[in-house]
N, C-alpha and C positions, 0 to 999 in steps of 0.2 A: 755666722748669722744668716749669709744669705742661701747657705743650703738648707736649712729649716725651715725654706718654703715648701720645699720637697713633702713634711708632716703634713700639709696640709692637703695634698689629693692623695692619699693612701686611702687603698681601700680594704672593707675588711671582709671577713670570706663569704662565698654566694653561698647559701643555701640551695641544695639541688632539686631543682622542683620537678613534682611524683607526677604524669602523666595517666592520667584516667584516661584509661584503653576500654573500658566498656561501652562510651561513650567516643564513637567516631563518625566523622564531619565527610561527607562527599563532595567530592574536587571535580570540578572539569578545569578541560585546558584548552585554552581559543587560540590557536597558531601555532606549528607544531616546526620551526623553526631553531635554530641552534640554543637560545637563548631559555627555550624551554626544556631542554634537554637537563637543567641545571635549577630549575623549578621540580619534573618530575624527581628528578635523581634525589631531592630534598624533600620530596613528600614524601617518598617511600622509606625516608628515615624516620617519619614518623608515626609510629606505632597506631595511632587514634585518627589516618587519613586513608583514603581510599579512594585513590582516581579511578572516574568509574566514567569518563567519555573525554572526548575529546573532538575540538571542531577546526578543520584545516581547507582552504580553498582551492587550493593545487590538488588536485587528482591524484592519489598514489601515494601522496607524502606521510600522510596520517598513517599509514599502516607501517610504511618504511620504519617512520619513527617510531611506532610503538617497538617493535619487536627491536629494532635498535637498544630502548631502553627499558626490557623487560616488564612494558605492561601489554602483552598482549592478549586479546580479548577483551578490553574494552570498547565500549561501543561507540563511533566513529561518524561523524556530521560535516557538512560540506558545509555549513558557516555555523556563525557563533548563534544567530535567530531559532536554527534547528533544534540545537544539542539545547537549546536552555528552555524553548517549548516543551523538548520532549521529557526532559529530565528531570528530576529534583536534585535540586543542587544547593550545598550549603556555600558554596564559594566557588569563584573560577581565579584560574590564572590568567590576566589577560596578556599574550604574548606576541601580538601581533607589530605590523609596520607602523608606523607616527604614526599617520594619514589613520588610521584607521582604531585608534587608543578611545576617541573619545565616543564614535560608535559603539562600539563594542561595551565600553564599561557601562555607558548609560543604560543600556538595552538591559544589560545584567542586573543592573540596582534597580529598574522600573521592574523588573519581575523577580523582587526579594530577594536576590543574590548577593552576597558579600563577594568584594574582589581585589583582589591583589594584584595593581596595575605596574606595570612595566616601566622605567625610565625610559623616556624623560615624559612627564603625566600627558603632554599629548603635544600640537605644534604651535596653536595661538592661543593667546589668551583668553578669547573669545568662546573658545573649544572648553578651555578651564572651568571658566564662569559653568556653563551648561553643566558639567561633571560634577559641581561641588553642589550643585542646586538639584541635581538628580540623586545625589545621597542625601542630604539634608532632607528631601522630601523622601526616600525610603527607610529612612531611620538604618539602615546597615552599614557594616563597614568597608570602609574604604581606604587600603593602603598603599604608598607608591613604592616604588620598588627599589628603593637609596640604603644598600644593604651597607657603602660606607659608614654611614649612623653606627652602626654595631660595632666597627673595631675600637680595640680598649686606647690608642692613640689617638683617633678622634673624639671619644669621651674625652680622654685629657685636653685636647686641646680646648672644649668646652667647661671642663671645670677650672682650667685657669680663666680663664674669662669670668665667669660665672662667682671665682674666688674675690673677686675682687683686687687683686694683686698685681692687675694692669689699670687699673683706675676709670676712667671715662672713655670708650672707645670713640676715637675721631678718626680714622683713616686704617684701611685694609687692603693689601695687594694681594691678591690673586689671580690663581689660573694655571698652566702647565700646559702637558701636550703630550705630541711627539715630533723627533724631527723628520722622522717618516713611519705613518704607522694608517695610511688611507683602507676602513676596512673592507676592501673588495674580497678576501679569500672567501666569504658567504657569499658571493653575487653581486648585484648593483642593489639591493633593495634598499642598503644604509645610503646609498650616494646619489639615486635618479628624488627628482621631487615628488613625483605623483605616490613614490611610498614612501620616504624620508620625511620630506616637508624642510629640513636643516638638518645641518653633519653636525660637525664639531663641538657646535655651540649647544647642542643641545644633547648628542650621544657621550660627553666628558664633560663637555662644560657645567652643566645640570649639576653633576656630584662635587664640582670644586666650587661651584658655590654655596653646595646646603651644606659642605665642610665650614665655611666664614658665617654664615647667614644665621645655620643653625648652632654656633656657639655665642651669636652677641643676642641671638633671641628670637629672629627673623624680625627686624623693623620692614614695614613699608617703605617700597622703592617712589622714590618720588619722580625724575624723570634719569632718563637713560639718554646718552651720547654716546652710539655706536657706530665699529665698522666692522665690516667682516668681507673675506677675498677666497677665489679660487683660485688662484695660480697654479697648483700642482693637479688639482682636480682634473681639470681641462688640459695639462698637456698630457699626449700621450707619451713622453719619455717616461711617466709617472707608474704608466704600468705597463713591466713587462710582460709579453707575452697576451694581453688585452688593450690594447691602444683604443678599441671601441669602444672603453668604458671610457674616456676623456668625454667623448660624444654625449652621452648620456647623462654626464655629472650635473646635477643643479642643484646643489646646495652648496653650505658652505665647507672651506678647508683649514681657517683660520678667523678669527673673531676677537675683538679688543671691544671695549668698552668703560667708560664713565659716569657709575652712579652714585646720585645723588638720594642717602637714606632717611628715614626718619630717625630723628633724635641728633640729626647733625654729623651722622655718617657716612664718609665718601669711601666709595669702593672702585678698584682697579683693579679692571681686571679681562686678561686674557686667554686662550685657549688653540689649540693648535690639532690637527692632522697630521699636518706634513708643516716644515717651515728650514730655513737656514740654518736653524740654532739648535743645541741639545737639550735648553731649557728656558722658558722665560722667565725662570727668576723663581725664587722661592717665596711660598706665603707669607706674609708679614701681619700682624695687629699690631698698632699702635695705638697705646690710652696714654693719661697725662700722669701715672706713675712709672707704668711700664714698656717694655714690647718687646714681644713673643715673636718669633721666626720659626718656622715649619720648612724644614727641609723638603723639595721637589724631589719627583722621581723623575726617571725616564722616560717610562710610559705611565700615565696618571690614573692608577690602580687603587684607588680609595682608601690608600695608605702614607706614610710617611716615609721619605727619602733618607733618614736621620733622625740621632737626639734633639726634641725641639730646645729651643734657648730661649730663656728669659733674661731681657737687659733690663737695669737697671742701674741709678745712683745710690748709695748709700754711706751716710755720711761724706758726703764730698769723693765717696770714691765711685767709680765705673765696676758695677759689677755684672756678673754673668753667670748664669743660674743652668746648668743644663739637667734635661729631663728626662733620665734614660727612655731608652723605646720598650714600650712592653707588647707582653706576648698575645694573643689571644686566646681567649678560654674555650672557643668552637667557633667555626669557619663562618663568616660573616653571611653567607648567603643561606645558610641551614637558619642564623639565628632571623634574617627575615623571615624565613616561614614557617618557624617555629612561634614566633611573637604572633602575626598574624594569623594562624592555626589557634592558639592561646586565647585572641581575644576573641574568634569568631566563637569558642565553644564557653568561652564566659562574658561574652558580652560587653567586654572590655572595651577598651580606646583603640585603636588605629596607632598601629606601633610611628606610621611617617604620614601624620594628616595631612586632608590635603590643605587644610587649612593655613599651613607653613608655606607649602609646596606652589599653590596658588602663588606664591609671594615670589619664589624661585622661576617657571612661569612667565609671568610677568615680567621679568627682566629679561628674559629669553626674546618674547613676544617684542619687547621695547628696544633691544638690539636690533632685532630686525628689520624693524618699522624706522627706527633709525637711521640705519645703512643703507634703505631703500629709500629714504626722502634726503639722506646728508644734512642732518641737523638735528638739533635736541628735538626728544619728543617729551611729555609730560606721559606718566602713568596713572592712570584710572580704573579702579576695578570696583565695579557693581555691588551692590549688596546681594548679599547669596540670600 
């Protein structure tokens, strides 16, 4: 009986959808960094896109990178204000440092550009507010860049929820990490503040929570009890062979938290760089028929560690429901920019609004405000 829950998220087959190549969209790209290297390599899968500039603020880099990744001859801008003055541009990628996300996208949406923003949507919430109010007033799109959303195991974990078959959701543990994974091999740019803004909690933390958030609905965070530490950051055993970067570090390398949601949802949840442990624990939902378990990884990959499990009673027995792992149908970061490619030439939705994301955000924002005052803080977020 109780594997006949299984019938109820089967899916049935995609229809392959026919890409109008007559009809192609021009791409720039704001920050010409590692993380863009993997935007270009996914536009150029797409028949109907045509990166045609790119804006980077280091001297040199912009060109390295093109011929790097085979678009060279495109035409090249020392900021994001240049390349989008001088260009017509249907979309940009924005690929830049925190500090510098929420610049950049506004700039782009005040001069009719759609954009497809980078995790994590920027550092404060404050910054957020500004972003979602600079789209809504240019009517374009704007999508963040939570390419987890796409894999077919995080779908599941949203249509068990969604199925009804965990009942009322009252309590969620979350979070993961690494037990050592600080990402210095790009430079200090993820770890110094003035271009980070936050590590952990915001470069991984961000996806482990639109994993919980975005399967119960995303309710409004009410208030947040955070903390978050550097320990590994700052010492320099931490990194061999650059002990200079301890110096530099100002963000965080670990982050815990307790919020408080709407509809009577408490969430726990942690996050990690470096820490003593191999894992903090696997995801959990609890509702008042069921609960689902989400097996952890090692390093927390927008994926699953494992078959998820669904517990439950039935009939006076203890039962246990497991959910094979499924495959995906194309690589989860093709399918962000292919979605968002999709809505910009038909005027579509925002594959990851920020509407959600604000909400994601906000908890970010309210950790930190948190940690920094050592007490609950209450969450408030403006009318966009």
């Amino acid at each position: 009986m109780a594997d006949n829950i299984l019938d109820r998220f089967k899916d049935g087959s995609d229809e392959e959808k026919v890409i109008d190549t007559t009809k192609k969209i021009k791409v720039g790209i704001i920050g010409t960094g590692w993380i863009a290297e993997a935007h270009v390599a996914n536009y150029l899968r797409c028949p109907d896109v045509e990166i045609v500039a790119a804006a980077e603020l280091i001297p040199g880099k912009a060109e390295k990178f093109c011929k790097v990744n085979g678009i060279d001859g495109i035409r090249l801008y020392p900021d994001h204000k240049a390349m989008i003055d001088a260009e017509e541009l249907d979309a940009v990628s924005v690929c830049t440092y925190n500090r510098t996300h929420a610049e950049c996208t506004i700039y782009a949406l005040e001069h009719g550009v759609n954009v497809l923003l980078e995790k994590p949507m920027c550092v404060t919430l404050e910054e957020a507010v500004a972003i979602c109010r600079a789209e809504k007033k240019s009517g374009k799109i704007l999508s963040i860049g939570f390419q987890p959303r796409f894999d077919e195991n995080m779908k599941m974990v949203k249509k068990i929820v969604e199925s009804g078959e965990l009942g009322d959701i009252y309590y969620i543990q979350t979070g993961g990490g690494r037990r050592r994974g600080i990402p210095t091999p790009y430079g200090t740019s993820f770890i110094e503040d003035k271009t980070a803004g936050i590590g952990a909690l915001a470069d991984i933390g961000c996806y482990s929570l639109d994993m919980v958030l975005n399967a119960v609905g995303y309710p409004k965070p009410l208030t947040v009890s955070g903390y978050t530490s550097a320990f590994f950051g700052k010492d320099p055993v931490t990194f061999p062979g650059h002990p200079e970067y301890a110096d530099v570090f100002g963000v965080d390398d670990f982050a815990a938290a307790f919020v408080r949601l709407e509809g009577g949802i408490i969430l726990d949840f942690r996050i990690s760089w470096a820490m003593n442990l191999d894992t903090p624990g696997d995801t959990i939902i609890l509702g008042t028929k069921a609960g689902l378990r989400i097996p952890s990884t090692e390093c927390w990959n927008g994926s699953i560690g494992g078959p998820l499990k669904i517990y439950r009673t039935i009939a006076g027995s203890d039962v246990e429901t497991v959910v094979p792992e499924r495959s995906n149908k194309e690589d989860n970061f093709y399918s962000k920019i292919r979605l968002f490619v999709d809505a910009v030439k038909e005027g579509g939705c925002a594959p990851v609004p920020s509407s959600q994301i604000i909400y994601n955000q906000a908890i970010i924002d309210g950790i930190s405000r948190s940690a920094k005052c050592g007490r609950e803080v209450t969450v408030e977020i403006p009318e966009i």
